[in-house]
NUTOR-43695 format. One record per residue (C-alpha): residue number from 0; residue in one letter; x, y, z. Coordinates in steps of 0.1 Angstrom, whole numbers, plus 2048, in hexadecimal, padded with zeros to 3 digits. Example, Ala and Ser with C-alpha at 12.3 -4.5 7.8 and 13.67 -1.06 7.14 Angstrom:
BEGIN
     i   aa     X     Y     Z
     0    A   87B   7D3   84E
     1    S   889   7F5   847
// end
This chain:
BEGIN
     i   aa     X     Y     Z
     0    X   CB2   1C5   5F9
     1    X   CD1   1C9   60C
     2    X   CD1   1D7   635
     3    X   CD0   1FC   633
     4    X   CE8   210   649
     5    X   CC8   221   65C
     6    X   CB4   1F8   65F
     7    X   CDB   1EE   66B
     8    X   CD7   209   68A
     9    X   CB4   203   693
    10    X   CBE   1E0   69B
    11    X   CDE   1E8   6AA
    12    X   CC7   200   6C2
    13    X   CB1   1E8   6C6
    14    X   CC9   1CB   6D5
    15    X   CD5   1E6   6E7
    16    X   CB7   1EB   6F9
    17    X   CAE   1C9   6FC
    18    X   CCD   1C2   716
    19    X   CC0   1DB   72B
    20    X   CA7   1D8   744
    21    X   C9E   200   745
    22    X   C7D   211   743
    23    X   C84   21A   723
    24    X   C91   1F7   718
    25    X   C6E   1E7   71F
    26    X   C5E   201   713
    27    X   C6B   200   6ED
    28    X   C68   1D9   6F4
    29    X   C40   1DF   6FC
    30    X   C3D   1F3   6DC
    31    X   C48   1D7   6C5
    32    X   C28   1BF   6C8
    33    X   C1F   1C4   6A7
    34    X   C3C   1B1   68E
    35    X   C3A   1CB   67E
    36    X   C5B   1C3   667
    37    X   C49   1A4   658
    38    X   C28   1B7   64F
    39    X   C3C   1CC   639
    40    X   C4F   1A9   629
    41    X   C2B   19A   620
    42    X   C2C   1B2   601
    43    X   C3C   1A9   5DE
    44    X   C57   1C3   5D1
    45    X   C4F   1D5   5B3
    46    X   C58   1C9   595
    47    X   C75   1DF   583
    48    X   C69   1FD   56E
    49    X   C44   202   584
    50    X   C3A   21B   596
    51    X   C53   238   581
    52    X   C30   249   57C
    53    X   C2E   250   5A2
    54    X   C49   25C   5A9
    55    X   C45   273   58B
    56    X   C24   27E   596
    57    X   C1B   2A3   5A2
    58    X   C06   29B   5C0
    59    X   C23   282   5D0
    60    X   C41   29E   5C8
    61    X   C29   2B7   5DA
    62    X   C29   2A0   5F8
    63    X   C4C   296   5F8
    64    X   C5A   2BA   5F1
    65    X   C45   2CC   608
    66    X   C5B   2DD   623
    67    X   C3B   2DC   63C
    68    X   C29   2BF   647
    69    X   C14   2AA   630
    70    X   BF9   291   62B
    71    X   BF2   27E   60D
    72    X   BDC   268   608
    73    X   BE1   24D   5E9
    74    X   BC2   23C   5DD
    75    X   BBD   21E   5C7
    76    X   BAC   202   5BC
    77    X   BB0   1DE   5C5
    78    X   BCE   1CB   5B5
    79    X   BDE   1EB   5AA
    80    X   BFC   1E7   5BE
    81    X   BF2   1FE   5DE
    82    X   C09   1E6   5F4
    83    X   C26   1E5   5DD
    84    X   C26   20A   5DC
    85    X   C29   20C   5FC
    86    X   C46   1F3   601
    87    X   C56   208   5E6
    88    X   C54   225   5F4
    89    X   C62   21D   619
    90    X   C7E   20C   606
    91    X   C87   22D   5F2
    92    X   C7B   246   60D
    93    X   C95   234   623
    94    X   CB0   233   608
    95    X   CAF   256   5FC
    96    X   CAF   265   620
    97    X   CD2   278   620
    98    X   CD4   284   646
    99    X   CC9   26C   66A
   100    X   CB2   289   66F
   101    X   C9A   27A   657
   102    X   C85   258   665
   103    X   C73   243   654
   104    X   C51   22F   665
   105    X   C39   21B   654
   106    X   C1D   200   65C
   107    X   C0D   1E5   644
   108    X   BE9   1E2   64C
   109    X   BD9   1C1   645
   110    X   BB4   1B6   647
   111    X   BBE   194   64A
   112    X   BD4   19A   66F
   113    X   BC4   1A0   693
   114    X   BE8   1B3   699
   115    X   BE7   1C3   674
   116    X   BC4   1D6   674
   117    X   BC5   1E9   691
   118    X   BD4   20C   692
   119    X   BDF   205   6B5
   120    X   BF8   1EC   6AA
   121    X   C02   1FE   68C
   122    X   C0A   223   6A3
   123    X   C1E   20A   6BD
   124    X   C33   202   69B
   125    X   C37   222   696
   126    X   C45   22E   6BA
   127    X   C5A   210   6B7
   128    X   C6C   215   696
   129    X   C6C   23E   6A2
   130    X   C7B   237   6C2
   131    X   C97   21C   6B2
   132    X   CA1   239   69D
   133    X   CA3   251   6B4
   134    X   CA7   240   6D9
   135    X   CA7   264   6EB
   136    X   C80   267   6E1
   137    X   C73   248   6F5
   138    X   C72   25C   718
   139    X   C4E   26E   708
   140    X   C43   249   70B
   141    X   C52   23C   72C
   142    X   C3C   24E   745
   143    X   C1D   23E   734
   144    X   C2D   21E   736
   145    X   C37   21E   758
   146    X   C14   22A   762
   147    X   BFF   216   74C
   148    X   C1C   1F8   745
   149    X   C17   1E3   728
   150    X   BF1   1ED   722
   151    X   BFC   212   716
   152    X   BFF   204   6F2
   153    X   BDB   1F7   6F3
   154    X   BD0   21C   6F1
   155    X   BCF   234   6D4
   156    X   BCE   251   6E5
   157    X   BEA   24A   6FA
   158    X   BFE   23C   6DB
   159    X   BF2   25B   6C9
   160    X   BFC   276   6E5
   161    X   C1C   267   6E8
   162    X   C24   264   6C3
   163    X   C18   28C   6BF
   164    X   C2F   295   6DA
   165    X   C51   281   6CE
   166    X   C4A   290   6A8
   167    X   C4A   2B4   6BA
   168    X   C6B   2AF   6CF
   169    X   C85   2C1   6BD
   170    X   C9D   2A2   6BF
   171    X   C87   28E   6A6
   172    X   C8D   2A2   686
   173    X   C77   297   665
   174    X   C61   27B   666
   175    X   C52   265   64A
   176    X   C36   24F   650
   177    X   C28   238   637
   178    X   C09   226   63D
   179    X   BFC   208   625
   180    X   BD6   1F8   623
   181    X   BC2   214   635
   182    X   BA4   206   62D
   183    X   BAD   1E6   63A
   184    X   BAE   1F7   65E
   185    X   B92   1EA   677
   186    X   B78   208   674
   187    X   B78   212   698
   188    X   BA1   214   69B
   189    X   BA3   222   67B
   190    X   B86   242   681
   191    X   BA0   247   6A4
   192    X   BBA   247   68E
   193    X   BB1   260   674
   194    X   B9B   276   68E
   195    X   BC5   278   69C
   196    X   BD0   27D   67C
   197    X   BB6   29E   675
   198    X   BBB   2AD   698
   199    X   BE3   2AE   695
   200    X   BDE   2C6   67B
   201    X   BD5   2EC   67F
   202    X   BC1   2F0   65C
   203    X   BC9   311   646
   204    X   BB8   320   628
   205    X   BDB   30F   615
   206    X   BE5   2EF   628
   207    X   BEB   2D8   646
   208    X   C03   2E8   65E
   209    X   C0A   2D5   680
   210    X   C08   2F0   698
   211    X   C25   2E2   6B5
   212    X   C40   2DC   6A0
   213    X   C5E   2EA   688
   214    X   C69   2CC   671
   215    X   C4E   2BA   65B
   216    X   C3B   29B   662
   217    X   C31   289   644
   218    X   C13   26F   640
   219    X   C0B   25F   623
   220    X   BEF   246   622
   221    X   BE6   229   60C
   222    X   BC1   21E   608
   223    X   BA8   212   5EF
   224    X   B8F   22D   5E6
   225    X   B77   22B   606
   226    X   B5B   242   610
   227    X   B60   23D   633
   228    X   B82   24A   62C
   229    X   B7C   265   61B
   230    X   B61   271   630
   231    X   B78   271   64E
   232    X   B94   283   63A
   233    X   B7C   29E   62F
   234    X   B86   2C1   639
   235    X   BAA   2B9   639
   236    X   BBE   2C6   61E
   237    X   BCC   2AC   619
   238    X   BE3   29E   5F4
   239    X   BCB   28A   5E5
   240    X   BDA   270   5CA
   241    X   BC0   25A   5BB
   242    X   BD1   242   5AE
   243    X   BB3   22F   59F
   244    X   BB5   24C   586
   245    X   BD6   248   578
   246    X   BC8   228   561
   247    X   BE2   22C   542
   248    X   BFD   22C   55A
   249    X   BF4   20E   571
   250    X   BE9   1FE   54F
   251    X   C0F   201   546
   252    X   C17   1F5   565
   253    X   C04   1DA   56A
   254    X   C15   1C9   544
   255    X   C34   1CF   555
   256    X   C2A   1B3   56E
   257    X   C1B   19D   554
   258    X   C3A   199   541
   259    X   C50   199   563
   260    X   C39   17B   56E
   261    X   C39   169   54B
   262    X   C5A   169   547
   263    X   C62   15C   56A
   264    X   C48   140   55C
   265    X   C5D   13A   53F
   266    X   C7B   137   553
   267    X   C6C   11E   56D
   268    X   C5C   109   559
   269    X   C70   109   53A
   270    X   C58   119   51F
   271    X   C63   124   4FE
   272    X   C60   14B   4F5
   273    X   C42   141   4E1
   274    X   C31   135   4FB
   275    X   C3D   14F   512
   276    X   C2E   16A   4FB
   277    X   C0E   153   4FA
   278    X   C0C   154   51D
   279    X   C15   175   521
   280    X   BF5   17D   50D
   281    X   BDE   167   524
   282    X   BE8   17C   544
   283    X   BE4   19F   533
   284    X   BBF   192   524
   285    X   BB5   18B   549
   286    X   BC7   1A4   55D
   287    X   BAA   1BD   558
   288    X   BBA   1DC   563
   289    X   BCB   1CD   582
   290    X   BE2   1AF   58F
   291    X   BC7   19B   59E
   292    X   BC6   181   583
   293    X   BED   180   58B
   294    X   BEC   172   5AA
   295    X   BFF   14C   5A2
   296    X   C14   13F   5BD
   297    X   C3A   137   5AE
   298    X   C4D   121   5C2
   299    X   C6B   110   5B6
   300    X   C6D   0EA   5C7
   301    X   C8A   0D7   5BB
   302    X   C77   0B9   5B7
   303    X   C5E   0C0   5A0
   304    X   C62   0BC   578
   305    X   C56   0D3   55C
   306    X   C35   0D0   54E
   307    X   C27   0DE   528
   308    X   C1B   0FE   52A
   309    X   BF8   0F3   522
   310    X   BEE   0E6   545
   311    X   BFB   108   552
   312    X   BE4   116   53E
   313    X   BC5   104   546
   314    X   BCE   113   568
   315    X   BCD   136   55C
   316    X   BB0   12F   547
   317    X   B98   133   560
   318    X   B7C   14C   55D
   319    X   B81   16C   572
   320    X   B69   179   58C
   321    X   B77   198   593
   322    X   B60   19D   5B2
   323    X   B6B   17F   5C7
   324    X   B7B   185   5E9
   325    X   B8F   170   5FB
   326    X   B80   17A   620
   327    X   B83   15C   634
   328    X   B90   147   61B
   329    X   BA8   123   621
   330    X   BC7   122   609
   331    X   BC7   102   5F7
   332    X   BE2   0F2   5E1
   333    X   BD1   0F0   5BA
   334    X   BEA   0DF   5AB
   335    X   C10   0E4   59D
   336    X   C1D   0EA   578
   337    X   C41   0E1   576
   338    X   C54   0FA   591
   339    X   C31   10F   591
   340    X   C1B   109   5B0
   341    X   BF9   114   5AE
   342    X   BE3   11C   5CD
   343    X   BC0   129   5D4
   344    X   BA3   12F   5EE
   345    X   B8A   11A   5F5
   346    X   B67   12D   5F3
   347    X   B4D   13A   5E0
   348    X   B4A   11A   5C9
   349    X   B69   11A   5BC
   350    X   B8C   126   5C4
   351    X   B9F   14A   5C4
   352    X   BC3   148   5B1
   353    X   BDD   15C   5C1
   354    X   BFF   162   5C4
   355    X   C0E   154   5E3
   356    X   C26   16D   5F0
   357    X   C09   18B   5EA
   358    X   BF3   18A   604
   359    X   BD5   1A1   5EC
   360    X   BD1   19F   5C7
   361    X   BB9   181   5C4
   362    X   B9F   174   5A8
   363    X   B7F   15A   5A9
   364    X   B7F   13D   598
   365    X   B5D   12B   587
   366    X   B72   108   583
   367    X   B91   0FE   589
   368    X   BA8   0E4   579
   369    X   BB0   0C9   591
   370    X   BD2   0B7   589
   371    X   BD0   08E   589
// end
């Protein structure tokens, strides 16, 4: 995707500040620990034509048309696409917004990061991208700084208080905030977190309505379907979208990545469309309501040959185990199929298959063919 006009500013602010030795110019600088930016990269793009039933859907129009602040929350189940949504949604929130008023924030959470599962990080990421779009608002964050210095971001209160404050100032205007992986918050960080979330709101009988400020402030959270969660969102009136529901549709969408990835196969490794629709087939059989089973690794090395489609479907032809988790796992190469490089995790007795440029979405593996 090409440099939009508003990602073109925030770095122009941000060199800006970087030649600066000011208060305010080590400040921002203290706020951008977390790489946030490369968090958000991890995640594939959607494949063309997903995701239409979201958009469509009543309980996200509710959210995104609501005058007033909002807070949705968007459950699902794993290898449904939570991540991707997310991506997609920053992407067009950011594209469709009309006037500079408007700022988009967001933060990839990721079990697998020390930097990505802790909701200090990910409200530093958000004062950073707030304050890159609008550089007036970073002097509700410079007194903490120059008291507390560098150490001011390791605190969620602080982080909170001075987020609440720079959403109120009238010089911020609307603010968007998407937030991806809940769940895969660290629990303590994450209860903070929500606990902030639920006492920035004054509940009425009808709805969430921040009680300090005029333009709207807009949360909308992505998560598996988690007790803890929900138990900590109870009482809010929140938009709940449960995802994990909308079966039919994800079915729909989840054959619109099969045939995306089988025919990036028959490309790359030169298979005819009989084979294509063969394979094709095979990934449906095993997807099992989600992408898990779709998690190949496709590279395209220059100096490796074709190879029949049969050995890459002894690859594929591994029994699922649905319940396998990758927690703690070593990627190891498996093998390669013409320009098709396979890779799994080590553990369990056998190996997980995934796709190497999604960093969720895995399957177990009983055996495993292992290439002479």
């Amino acid at each position: 995707m090409t440099d939009r006009p508003q990602a073109n500013y925030e770095r122009s602010q941000h060199n800006s500040f970087k030649g600066s030795e000011t208060p305010e110019a080590l400040c921002l600088r203290s706020l951008y620990t977390p790489d946030y930016e490369s968090y958000k990269s991890r995640n594939p793009s959607r494949v063309e034509g997903t995701l239409g039933w979201f958009l469509g859907h009543e309980k996200y129009r509710q959210w995104l048309q609501e005058q007033r602040s909002s807070l949705s929350w968007v459950s699902a189940d794993p290898g449904c696409g939570k991540s991707v949504l997310a991506l997609f949604l920053v992407d067009e929130l950011e594209d469709r917004q009309s006037e500079p008023s408007a700022t988009v924030c967001y933060f990839f959470f990721k079990g697998d990061n020390e930097e990505q599962r802790r909701a200090e990080f990910a409200l530093s990421a958000l004062l950073h991208q707030l304050f890159t779009a609008k550089p007036s608002l970073i002097r509700h964050a410079t007194k903490d700084f120059e008291s507390k210095g560098d150490n001011f971001t390791e605190d969620i209160g602080t982080l909170w208080r001075i987020f609440t404050s720079a959403t109120a100032d009238p010089d911020c205007g609307d603010v968007i905030i998407i937030f991806d992986g809940l769940d895969e918050c660290e629990v303590s960080t994450r209860e903070k977190l929500i606990d902030s979330l639920a006492l920035s709101y004054a509940v009425s009988a009808n709805r969430t309505i921040p009680t300090t400020r005029d333009t709207s402030l807009k949360f909308l959270l992505t998560s598996r379907s988690c007790g803890s969660i929900e138990r900590r969102f109870r009482g809010l009136p929140i938009i709940r979208l449960r995802a994990e529901a909308e079966t039919l549709a994800i079915g729909a969408d989840i054959e619109l990545v099969v045939n995306s990835v089988a025919e990036e196969l028959r490309h790359m490794c030169g298979l005819t469309e009989l084979e294509r629709a063969r394979l094709r087939d095979h990934l449906v059989q095993d997807a099992d309501g989600t992408c898990l089973w779709l998690s190949l690794a496709i590279e395209k090395p220059s100096d490796y040959g074709e190879s029949p489609l049969k050995d890459v479907l002894r690859i594929l032809n591994t029994p699922s185990n649905m319940d396998a988790v990758t927690d703690g796992r070593s990627r190891v190469p498996v093998g390669r199929y013409g320009s098709v490089a396979v890779y799994g995790y080590r553990g369990g007795g056998g190996y997980d298959i995934r796709r190497g440029h999604s960093t969720g979405s895995v399957i177990g593996a009983d055996r495993i063919y292992e290439p002479t």
